[in-house]
C-alpha positions in Angstrom: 27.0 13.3 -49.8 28.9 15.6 -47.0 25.9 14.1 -44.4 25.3 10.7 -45.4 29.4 10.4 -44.7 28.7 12.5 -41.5 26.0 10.1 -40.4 28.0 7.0 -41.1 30.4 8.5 -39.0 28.2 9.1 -36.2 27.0 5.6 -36.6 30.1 3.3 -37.1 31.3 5.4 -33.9 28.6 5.0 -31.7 28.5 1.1 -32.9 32.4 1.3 -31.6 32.1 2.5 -28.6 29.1 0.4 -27.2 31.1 -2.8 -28.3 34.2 -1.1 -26.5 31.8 -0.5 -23.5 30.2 -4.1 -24.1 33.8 -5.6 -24.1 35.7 -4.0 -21.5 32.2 -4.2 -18.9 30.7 -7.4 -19.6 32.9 -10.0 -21.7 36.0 -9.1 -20.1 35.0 -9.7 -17.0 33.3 -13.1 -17.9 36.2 -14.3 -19.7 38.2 -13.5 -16.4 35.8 -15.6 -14.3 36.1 -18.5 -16.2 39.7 -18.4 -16.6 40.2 -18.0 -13.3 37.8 -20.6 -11.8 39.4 -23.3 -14.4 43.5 -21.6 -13.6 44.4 -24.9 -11.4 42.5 -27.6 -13.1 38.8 -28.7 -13.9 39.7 -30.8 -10.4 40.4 -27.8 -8.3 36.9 -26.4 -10.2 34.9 -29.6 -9.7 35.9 -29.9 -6.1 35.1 -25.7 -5.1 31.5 -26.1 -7.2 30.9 -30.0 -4.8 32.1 -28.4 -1.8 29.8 -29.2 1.3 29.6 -25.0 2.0 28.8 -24.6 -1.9 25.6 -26.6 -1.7 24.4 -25.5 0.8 24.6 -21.8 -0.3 23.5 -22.7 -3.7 19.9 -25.0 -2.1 19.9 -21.0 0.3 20.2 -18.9 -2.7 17.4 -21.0 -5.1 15.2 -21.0 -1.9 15.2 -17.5 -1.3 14.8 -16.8 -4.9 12.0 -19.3 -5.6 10.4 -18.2 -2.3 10.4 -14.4 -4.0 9.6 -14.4 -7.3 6.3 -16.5 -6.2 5.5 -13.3 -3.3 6.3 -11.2 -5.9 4.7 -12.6 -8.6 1.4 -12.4 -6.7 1.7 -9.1 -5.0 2.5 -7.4 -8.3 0.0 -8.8 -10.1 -2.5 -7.8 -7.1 -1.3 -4.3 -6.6 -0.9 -3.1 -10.6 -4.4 -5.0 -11.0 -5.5 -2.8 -7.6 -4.1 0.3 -9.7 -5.1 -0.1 -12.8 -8.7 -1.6 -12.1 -9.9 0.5 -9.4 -10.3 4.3 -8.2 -9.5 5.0 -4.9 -7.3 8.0 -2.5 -3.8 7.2 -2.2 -2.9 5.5 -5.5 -0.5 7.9 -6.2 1.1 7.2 -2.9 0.8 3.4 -3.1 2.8 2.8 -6.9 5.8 5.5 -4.9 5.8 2.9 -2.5 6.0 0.3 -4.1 9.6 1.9 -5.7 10.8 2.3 -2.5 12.9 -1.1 -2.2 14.6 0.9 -5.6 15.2 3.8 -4.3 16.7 2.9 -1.0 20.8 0.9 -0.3 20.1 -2.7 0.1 22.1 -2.1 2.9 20.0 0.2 4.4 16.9 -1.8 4.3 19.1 -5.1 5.9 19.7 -2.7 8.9 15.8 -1.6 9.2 14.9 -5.1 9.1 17.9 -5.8 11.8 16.3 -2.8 13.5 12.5 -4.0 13.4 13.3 -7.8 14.4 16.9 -7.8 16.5 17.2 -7.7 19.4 16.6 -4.4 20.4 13.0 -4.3 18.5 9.9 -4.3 20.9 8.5 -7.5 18.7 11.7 -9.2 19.4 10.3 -10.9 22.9 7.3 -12.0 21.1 9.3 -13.5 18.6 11.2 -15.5 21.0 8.3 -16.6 22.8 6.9 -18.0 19.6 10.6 -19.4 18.8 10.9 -17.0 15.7 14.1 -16.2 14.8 14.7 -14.0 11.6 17.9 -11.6 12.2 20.5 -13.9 11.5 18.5 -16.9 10.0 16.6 -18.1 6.9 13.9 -15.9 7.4 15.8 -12.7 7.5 17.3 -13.6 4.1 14.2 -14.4 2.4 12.4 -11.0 3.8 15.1 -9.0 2.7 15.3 -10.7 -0.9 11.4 -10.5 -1.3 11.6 -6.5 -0.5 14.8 -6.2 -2.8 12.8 -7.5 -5.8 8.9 -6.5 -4.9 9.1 -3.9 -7.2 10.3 -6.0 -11.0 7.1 -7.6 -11.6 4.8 -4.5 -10.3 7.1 -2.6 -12.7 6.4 -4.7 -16.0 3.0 -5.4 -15.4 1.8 -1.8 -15.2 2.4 -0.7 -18.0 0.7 -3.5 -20.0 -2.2 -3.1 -17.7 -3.0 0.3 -18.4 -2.9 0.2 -22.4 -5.3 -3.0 -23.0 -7.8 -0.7 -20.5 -11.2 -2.7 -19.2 -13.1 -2.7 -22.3 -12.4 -5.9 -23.1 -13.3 -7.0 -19.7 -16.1 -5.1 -19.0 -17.7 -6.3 -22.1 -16.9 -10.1 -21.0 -18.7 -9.3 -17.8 -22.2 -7.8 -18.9 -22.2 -11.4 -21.2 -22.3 -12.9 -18.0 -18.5 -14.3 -17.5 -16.9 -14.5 -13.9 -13.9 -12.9 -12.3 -11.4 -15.9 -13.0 -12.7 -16.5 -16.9 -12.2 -12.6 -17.5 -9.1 -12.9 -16.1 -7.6 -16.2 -18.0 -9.4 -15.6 -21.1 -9.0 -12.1 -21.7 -6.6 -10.8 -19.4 -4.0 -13.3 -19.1 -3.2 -13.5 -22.6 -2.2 -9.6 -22.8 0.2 -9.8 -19.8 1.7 -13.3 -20.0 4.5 -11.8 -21.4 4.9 -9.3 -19.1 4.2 -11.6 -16.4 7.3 -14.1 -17.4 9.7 -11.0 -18.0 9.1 -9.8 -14.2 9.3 -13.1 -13.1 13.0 -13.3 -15.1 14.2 -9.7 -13.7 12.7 -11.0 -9.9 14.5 -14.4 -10.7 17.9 -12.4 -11.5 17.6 -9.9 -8.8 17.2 -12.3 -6.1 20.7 -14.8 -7.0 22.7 -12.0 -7.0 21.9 -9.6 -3.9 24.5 -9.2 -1.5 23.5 -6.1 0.7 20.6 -6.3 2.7 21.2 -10.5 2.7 24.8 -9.6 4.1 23.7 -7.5 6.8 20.8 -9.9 7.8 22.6 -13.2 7.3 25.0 -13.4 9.9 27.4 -15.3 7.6 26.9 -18.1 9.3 28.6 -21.1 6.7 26.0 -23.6 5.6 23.5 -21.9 7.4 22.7 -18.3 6.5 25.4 -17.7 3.7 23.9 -17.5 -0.1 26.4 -17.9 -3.0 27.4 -13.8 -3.0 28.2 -14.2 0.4 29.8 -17.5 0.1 31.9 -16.3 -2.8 32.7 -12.4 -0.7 33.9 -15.2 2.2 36.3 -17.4 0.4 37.9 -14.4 -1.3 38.3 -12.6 1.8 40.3 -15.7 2.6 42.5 -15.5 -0.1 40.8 -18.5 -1.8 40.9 -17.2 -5.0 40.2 -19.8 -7.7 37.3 -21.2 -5.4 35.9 -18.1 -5.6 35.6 -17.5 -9.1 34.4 -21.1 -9.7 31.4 -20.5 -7.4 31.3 -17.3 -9.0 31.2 -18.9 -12.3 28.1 -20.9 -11.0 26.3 -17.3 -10.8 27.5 -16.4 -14.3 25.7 -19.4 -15.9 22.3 -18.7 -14.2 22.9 -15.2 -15.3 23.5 -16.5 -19.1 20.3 -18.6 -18.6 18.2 -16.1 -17.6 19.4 -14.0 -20.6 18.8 -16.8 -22.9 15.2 -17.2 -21.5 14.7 -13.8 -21.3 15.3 -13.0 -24.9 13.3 -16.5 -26.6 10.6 -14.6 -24.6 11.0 -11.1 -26.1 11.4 -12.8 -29.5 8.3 -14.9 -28.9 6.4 -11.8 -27.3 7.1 -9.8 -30.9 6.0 -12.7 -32.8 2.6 -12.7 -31.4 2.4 -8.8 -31.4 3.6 -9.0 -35.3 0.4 -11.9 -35.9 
């Protein structure tokens, strides 16, 4: 009886604290958001969210995105298939690599990108000669948001890749099926899920960096600025309620993306449970 009263203990306290730690991280600081963004009037709200600058770093923000979860999406289904499927010196190497946009300040890979192709890189004449510009332009912030989320869908796929093995698919290819058929009919159906969840965490990544966009963007309004930077901009400038309602517009992609990412995971245990 003592431990069945110690272990209830244990749990109803543990339960406490993550809903303390839940509240006071998360809900908090949503409830503060909104309140803010709607303290002078769903006007005031309408007209920050319709503002000229707001578009346009909104259209910057779901191009760069869209722009890298379809690189990413590719290249980490190309390099965990490289990884899992084949033998070869390096591979070791190659997945450490691929962690590296992890492991390293956002900031930090903005100024080796600023490095590699500003003005004082060797390839910045040839740039200009082909009238490339990336530091300080739209291609500077999609590079930097494809390296900050290469990683998510390498990450997830992995994993899945190296527990169905190639028995499956080697046995599809002796009966004669090609590459693509394997890969759709046997393959695809094992990593869908997997797939979709990288393409979620990429999606999520990429609306909300600041660091290595900030140092590469210039802050140029309406040209180079993404909705972070927008938002970092108009509360530098004591614009407080417009920058919690275009805050606000990052919170309900967030709440989207966790409302797609869990019908997913409840989907993805329905099919393992059948």
């Amino acid at each position: 009886m003592g431990k069945k009263k110690e272990s209830k203990l244990v749990k109803y306290l543990l339960i406490g604290i993550s809903i303390l730690f839940l509240f006071v991280m998360l809900v908090l600081p949503l409830f503060v958001v909104v309140t803010e963004a709607l303290k002078k009037g769903w006007q005031v709200y309408v007209e920050a969210v319709t503002d000229s600058f707001t578009i346009a770093a909104l259209m910057l923000t779901l191009k760069a995105t869209v722009i890298a979860v379809l690189c990413n999406t590719v290249l980490g289904l190309c390099a965990a298939w490289a990884v899992t499927r084949f033998q070869f010196k390096g591979k070791k190497f190659l997945t450490t690599l691929i962690d590296v946009p992890v492991t390293v300040s956002p900031i930090i890979a903005g100024l080796i990108y600023l490095l590699v192709f500003g003005k004082q890189s060797i390839l910045y004449p040839y740039l200009q000669k082909a009238n490339i510009q990336i530091v300080f332009a739209v291609p500077g912030i999609i590079l930097a948001t494809v390296f900050v989320t290469f990683p998510f869908g390498f990450r997830e796929l992995l994993p899945v890749l190296e527990s169905i093995g190639t028995d499956e698919e080697e046995a599809a290819a002796l009966m004669g099926a090609k590459g693509w058929t394997i890969f759709s009919k046997i393959t695809f159906p094992h990593i869908k899920w997997a797939l979709l969840y990288g393409i979620v965490l990429c999606t999520a990544r990429a609306m909300g960096e600041f660091g290595a966009v900030s140092v590469l963007s210039g802050h140029l309004r309406g040209l180079t600025n993404t909705l972070p930077l927008h938002v970092e901009i108009l509360f530098n400038e004591f614009q407080y309620v417009p920058a919690f309602a275009v805050s606000s517009i990052l919170v309900i992609m967030a709440i989207i993306l966790l409302v797609i990412r869990s019908i997913m995971e409840y989907k993805g245990k329905k099919e393992e449970e059948a």
